[in-house]
N, C-alpha and C positions, 0 to 999 in steps of 0.2 A: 741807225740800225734799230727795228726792231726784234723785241724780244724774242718774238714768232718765230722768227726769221732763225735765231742763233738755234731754237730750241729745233727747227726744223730740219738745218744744215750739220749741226752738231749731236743735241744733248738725243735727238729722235734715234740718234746712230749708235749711241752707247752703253752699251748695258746698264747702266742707272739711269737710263728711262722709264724705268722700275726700279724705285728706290730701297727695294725687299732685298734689293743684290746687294745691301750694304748691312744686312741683316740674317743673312745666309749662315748656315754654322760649320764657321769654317775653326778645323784645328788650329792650325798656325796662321799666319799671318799672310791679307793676301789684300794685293795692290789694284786698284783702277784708275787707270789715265782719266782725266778731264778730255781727253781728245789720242784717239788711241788711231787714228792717221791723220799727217801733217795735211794731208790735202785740205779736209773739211776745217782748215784755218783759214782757206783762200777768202773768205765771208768777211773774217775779223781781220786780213792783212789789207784787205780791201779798203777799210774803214779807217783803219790807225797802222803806227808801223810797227815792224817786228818788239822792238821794246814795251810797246803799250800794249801790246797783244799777250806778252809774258804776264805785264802787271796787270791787265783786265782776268787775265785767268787765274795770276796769285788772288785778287781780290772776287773772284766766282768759287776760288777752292774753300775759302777763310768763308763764304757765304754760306755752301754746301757744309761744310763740317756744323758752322753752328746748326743748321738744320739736322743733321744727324745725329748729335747730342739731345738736341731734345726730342724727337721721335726717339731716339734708345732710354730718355727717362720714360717719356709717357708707354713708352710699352714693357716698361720693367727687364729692358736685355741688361746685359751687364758686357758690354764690346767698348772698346780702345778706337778712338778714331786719334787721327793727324794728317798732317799734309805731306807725303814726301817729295823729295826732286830726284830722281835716278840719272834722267838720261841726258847727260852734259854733252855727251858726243852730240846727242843729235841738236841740241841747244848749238853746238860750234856751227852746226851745217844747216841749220831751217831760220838760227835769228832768233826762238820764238823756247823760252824755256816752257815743257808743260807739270803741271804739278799731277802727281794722285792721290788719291784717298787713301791715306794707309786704313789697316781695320785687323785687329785682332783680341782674342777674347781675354776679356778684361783680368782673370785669376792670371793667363798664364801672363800678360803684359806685363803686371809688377814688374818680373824678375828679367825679362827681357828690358826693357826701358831702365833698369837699374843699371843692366852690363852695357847699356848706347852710354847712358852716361856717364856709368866709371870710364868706360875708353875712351872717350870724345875729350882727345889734347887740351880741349879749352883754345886751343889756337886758330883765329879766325883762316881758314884756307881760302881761296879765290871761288870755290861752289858755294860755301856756307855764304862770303862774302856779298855774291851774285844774287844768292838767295834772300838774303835780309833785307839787299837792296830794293827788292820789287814789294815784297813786305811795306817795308819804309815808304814806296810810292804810295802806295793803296792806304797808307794812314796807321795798320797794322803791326811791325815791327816789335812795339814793346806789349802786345796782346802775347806774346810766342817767348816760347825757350826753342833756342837751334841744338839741335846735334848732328854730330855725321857719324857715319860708320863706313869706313873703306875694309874693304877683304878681299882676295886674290878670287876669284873663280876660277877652279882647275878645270871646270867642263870645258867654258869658253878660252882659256887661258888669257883672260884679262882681270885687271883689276876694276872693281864694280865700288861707287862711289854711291851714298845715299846719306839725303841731307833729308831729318826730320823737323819739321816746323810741330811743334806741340804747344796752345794750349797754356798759358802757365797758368790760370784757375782748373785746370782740368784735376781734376779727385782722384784720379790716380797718382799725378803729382803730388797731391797734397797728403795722400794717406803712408806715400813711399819716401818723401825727401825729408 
């Protein structure tokens, strides 16, 4: 595979084709898929199979972040990046878990990243579980602290599942825990 290729069939498609959208000023807190339709995976299932496809994109998110940490030092923002996993469902149905960029602004992250991890059980769940594992392929696993946060959404009336990869040199860790 080359790079061309993924950057052509994928990264061309996704709004951080412009990497300003991760530097946006945004209030609260806001998500981008690595691949925000399952089809433009057909390239990379083409190549490897649905598990190396998860762990090529866990190890593309953990690339992407570290690139965004340092563009937000050199340009003096003060934004929260991490990796999240949300969409388990569609992980049961495609094979292929996708990670996003979490991103939110740094003052107010303290205190939100404080309450993921006062509530986060401490008990490895089968997402978290799923998640560390593709970590773990890619070499990564002990770069990261995991948390999840499950909450009901009354909109959709489903329960909504989100596993954080952070980071454990990350300075907001460090100035919070």
């Amino acid at each position: 595979m080359k790079f061309r290729d993924l950057y052509n069939k994928i990264i061309s498609k996704e709004p951080y084709d412009d990497m300003g959208v991760f530097f946006a000023n945004y209030e609260s807190f806001e998500e981008i898929p690595l691949v925000s339709r399952y089809s433009r995976l057909k390239c990379l299932k083409e190549e490897m199979g649905c598990n190396e496809v998860s762990d090529f994109l866990t190890g593309f998110a953990a690339f992407l972040l570290s690139a965004l940490r340092l563009l937000d030092a050199s340009r003096g923002s003060d934004i929260f990046f991490a990796v999240t996993f949300t969409d388990f469902e569609g992980y049961g149905e495609q094979g292929v878990l996708v990670p996003n960029i979490f991103i939110y602004p740094k003052p107010a992250a303290v205190g939100f990243l404080e309450k993921i991890r006062k509530n986060h059980s401490g008990l490895a769940s089968q997402e978290i579980k799923e998640v560390k594992r593709h970590f773990s392929n890619c070499g990564l696993e002990a770069a990261f602290d995991f948390y999840e946060s499950r909450f009901h959404d009354a909109a959709c009336g489903e329960a909504v599942v989100r596993v954080f990869a952070v980071f454990k040199d990350s300075l907001i860790v460090k100035e919070s825990f």
